[in-house]
C-alpha positions, 0 to 999 in steps of 0.5 A, a space after each residue: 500500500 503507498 503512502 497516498 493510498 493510506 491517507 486516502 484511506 484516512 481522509 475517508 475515513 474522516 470524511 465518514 465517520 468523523 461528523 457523527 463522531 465528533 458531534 456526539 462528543 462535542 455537542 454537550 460543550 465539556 470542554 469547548 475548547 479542545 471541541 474546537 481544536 478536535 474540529 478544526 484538526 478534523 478539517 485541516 488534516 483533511 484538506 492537507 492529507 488529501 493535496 499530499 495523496 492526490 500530489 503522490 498519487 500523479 507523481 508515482 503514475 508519472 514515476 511509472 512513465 518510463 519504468 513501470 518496475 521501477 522501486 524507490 525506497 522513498 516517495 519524495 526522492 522518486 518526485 526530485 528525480 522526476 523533477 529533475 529529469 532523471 524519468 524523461 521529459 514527459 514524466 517531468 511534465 506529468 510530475 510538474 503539472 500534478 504539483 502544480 494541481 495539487 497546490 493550486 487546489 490548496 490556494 484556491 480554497 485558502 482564497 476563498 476562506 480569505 474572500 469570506 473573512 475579507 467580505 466579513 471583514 468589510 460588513 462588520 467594520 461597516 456596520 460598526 461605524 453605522 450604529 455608531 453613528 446613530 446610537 448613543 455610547 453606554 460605555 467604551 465598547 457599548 452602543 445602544 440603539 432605538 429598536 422595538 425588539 430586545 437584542 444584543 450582539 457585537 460586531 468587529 470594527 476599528 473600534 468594534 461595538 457591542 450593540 444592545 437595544 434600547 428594548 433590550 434595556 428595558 428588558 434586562 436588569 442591571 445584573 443580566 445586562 453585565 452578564 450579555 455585555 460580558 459574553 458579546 466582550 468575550 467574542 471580541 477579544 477571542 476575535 470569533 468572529 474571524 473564525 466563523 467567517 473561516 468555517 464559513 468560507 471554508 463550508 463555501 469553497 467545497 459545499 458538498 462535504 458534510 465533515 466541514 458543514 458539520 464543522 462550521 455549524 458545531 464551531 459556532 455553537 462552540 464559540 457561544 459557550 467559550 463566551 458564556 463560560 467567560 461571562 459566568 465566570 465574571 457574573 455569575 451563571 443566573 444571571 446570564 441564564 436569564 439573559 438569555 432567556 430574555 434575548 432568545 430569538 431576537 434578529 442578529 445581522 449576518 455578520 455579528 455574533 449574539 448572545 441568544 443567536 445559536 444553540 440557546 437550548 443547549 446552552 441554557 441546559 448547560 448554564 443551569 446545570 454545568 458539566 463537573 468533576 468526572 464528567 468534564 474531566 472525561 470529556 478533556 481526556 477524549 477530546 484530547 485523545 482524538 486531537 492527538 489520534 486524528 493529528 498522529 494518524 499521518 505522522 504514523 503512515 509516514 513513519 511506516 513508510 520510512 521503515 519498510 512496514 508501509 511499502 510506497 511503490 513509485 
């Protein structure tokens, strides 16, 4: 089996089973942080696992131009000599073209990600200068409008605002006020909002995967409760319960992120009774174990092929 073929083999298998998988034991927010770096390893090997055997791939059939029963020890010395040469001229351009392939694939989906953070980038810097240009400043980040509806959400800007509605004030009490302007604070200062316009790009550039799908939808209901545990900490666990309670449902632009916008259910079952002890314990050693499985599983194919247990054929 080639080295291409196992990753191959390991991306399915990602591709497959890892949504389901990972849904079932992130979706309770145990330990958000490492669910995010388990989702985010999830994808970055698949996208850097696939341009590896896809580029191996058309270079051990460039390889084969010419000799057909050659064997190299390793898969990265048959591609210098190919590049160099040493197989002939049409292997040397089947070889360049299948880099140049793989490369380009990996930029082109690196642009798109880069397009959707930029766009985002442009709206929320926008839409910031605009409420604060019509609301009133509550404070040095907060900036409330008029509006029938209670809402509260932050949006990133030079400076970026956190808006709340004049609804909203009348609506919380000093206390749950705190606790939401505490939790749209948090999603500035960790920049979330960079990392879901990320996931979305990513979800934009290659649609058809469920993995990066998944990935986006449970990253941002991850990101929430990043958020909610720093405001509980600072406010107490109530009054942000109640919050946003009070906030369930109301409109959030595109571009912003809110304190009631995502998975409220599960985070209001989460606030009113937070995992402990054992249980998140339990959920830091398997998010732990599968970061370090999905992450080592390449390594490990590379070092079999290096020692002759993994044969790559060229």
């Amino acid at each position: 089996m080639t080295i291409a073929a196992a990753l191959m083999l390991y991306v399915a298998a990602i591709l497959a089973l890892g949504p389901k998988l990972l849904s079932h034991i992130t979706a309770d927010g145990g330990a958000p942080r490492l669910a995010i770096a388990a989702w985010t390893t999830a994808v970055v090997m698949v996208i850097g696992c696939s341009v590896a055997a896809i580029a191996l791939l058309l270079v051990e059939a460039a390889g084969h131009w010419d000799s057909p029963d050659s064997l190299l020890v390793s898969c990265l010395e048959r591609l210098r000599a190919i590049l160099l040469g040493h197989a002939g001229l049409p292997a040397r351009w089947v070889a360049t073209v299948a880099v140049a392939i793989a490369v380009g694939s990996l930029v082109a989906v690196v642009v798109r990600i880069g397009r959707a953070m930029s766009r985002m980038r442009i709206h929320t810097f926008a839409h910031a200068d605009a409420v604060r240009l019509v609301g009133k400043s509550h404070g040095s980040d907060v900036v409330v409008i008029e509006a029938a509806e209670p809402a509260a959400y932050c949006v990133a800007g030079r400076p970026p605002a956190i808006v709340v509605t004049t609804a909203a004030l009348a609506a919380l009490d000093e206390a749950q006020l705190a606790a939401v302007v505490a939790h749209e604070r948090a999603h500035l200062d960790g920049r979330h909002a960079y990392v879901v316009a990320a996931a979305r790009g990513l979800t934009a550039a290659l649609p058809k995967f469920g993995l990066f799908t998944s990935a986006a939808t449970h990253i941002g209901a991850l990101l929430e409760m990043c958020a909610d545990d720093t405001a509980a900490r600072r406010h107490g666990r109530q009054p942000l319960l109640t919050g946003l309670l009070t906030l369930s449902g109301a409109f959030t632009p595109a571009h912003g992120l809110a304190a009631a916008g995502i998975a409220v259910l599960t985070r209001a079952v989460r606030l009113s009774d937070p995992p402990r002890g054992m249980a998140r314990m339990q959920a830091q050693v398997t998010l732990s174990g599968a970061v370090a499985a999905m992450a080592a599983t390449p390594l490990a194919i590379v070092a079999l092929a290096l020692t002759g247990a993994l044969i790559c054929f060229a």
